[in-house]
Structures are given as structure tokens and as C-alpha cells.
C-alpha positions in Angstrom: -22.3 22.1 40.0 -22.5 20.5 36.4 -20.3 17.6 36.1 -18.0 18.1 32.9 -18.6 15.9 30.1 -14.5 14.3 30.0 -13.0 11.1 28.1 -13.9 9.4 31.4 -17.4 10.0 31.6 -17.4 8.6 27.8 -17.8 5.2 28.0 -15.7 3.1 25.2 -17.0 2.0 22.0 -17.2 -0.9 20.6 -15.6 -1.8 17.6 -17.6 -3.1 14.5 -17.2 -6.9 13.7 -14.5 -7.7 11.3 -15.5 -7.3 7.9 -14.5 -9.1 4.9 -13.0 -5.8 4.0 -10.8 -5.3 7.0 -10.1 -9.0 7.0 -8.9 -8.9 3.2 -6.6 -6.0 4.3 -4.9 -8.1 6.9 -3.6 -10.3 4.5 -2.9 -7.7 1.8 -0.6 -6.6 4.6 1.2 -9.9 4.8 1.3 -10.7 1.5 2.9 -7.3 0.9 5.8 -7.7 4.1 6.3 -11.0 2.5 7.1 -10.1 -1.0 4.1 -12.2 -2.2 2.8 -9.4 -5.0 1.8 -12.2 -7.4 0.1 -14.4 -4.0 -1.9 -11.0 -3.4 -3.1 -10.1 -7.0 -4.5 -13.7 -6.9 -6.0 -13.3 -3.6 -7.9 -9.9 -4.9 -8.9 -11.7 -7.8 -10.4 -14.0 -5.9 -12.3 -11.4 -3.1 -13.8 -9.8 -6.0 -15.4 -13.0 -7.3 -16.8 -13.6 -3.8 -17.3 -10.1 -2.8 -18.3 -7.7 -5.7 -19.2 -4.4 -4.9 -16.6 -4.2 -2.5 -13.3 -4.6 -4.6 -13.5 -0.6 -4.7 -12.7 -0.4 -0.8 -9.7 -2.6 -1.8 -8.6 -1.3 -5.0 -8.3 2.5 -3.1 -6.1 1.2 -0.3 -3.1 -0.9 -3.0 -1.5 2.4 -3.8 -1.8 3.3 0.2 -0.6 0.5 1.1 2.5 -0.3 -1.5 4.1 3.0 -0.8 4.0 2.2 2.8 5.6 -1.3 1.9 8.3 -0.2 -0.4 9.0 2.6 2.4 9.3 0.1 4.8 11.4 -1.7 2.8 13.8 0.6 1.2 13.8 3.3 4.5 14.4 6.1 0.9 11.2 8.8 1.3 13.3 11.2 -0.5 14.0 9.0 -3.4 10.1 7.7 -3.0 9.0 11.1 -3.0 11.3 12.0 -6.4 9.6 8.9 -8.2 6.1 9.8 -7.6 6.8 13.1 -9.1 8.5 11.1 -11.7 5.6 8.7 -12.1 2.7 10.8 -11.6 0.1 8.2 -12.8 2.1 5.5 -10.6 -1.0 4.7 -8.0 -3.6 4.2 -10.8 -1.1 1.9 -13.0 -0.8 0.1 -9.6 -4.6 -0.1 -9.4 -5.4 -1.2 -13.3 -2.7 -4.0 -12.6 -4.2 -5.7 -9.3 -6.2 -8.2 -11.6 -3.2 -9.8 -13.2 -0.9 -11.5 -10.9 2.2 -11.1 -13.2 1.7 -7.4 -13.8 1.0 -6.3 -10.6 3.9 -8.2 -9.3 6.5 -6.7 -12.2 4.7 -3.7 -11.6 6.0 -3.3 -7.6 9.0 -4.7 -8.0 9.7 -2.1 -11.0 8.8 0.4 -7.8 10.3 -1.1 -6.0 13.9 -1.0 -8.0 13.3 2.9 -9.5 13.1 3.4 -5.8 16.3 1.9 -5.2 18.3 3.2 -8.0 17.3 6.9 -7.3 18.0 6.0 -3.7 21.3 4.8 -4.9 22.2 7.8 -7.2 21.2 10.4 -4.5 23.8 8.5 -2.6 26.6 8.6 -5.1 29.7 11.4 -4.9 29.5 13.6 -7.6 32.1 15.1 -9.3 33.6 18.1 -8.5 33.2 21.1 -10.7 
């Protein structure tokens, strides 16, 4: 009898060394739980200096990464969800920002507060007919 080729017989891979992508990541992640958008905008300004070529891999994962943030933050999907469809071009506006501090900072916490507001207004009693 053949022995069957199972997850145990697999043995486990290893996982690739950090990179400086992965490691930049990490700290877009804290920057973001901490409210630090201007601290991070700096910080990618700075990674693309030191690592050109791979500002790309970084650049694709803000928009990614922001919704999940302001998700987090606000627990409103619904009202998320209604300003994306509201803000079509809201991910690459994100992306054009990330090289100025200030504007990518104004420009998640003006997400951040459409966010809130629809949030709030999908909350609201309306009116009876």
C-alpha cells in the first residue's frame, strides 16, 4: 500500500527573511493604529529614498491598509462601503498623497470624518411621512 501524500507528511516551510518590505509594513501598521498619518508619510518618504524600486510594493498596500484602519476604527462598513461608491477615485488620491506628510494626513482624516458623518446620518430617525 501507497502511503498518502497528507499535511503531515509535508514537512513545514520556512518562512523568507524579513524584508525591508514586510518590515516597512509593520510600522505602516503602527503608525496607522496610532493616528500618526503625517509620522507615516514621512516614514515612506524616507523608504523610498533608501529603497527605490520598491516604493510600488508599498504604495499598493496604503489604500489596503487605510480602509482596514478606519474600519477598525469607526466599526461603520456600511457607511465605509457608501463612501467608496461616493469616492470612487478615493484609493489612488490616497496613493498620489503618500509623499506629502500634510496631505496624506488631511487626506485620512477627511476619510476618516465622511466615514463618520455617513455613519452618523444612517443612524439618525428620519421623519415620518
Amino acid at each position: 500500500m501507497v502511503a498518502s501524500s497528507t499535511a503531515a507528511n509535508i514537512p513545514p516551510r520556512k518562512h523568507p527573511p524579513e524584508t525591508a518590505v514586510s518590515d516597512f509594513l509593520v510600522t505602516l501598521n503602527a503608525l496607522l493604529k496610532d493616528n500618526q498619518y503625517t509620522a507615516l508619510a514621512d516614514a515612506f518618504v524616507a523608504f523610498t529614498k533608501t529603497h527605490p524600486g520598491l516604493d510600488f510594493f508599498i504604495e499598493e498596500a496604503i489604500p489596503a491598509r487605510v480602509a482596514d484602519h478606519v474600519l477598525s476604527k469607526s466599526g461603520a462598513a456600511s457607511a465605509f462601503t457608501t463612501f467608496t461608491l461616493q469616492n470612487p477615485n478615493w484609493a489612488v488620491e490616497l496613493q498620489r498623497s503618500a509623499l506629502d506628510p500634510q496631505a496624506f494626513a488631511q487626506k485620512i482624516n477627511e476619510i476618516e470624518a465622511k466615514v463618520a458623518a455617513l455613519a452618523a446620518a444612517a443612524k439618525a430617525p428620519t421623519s415620518p411621512a
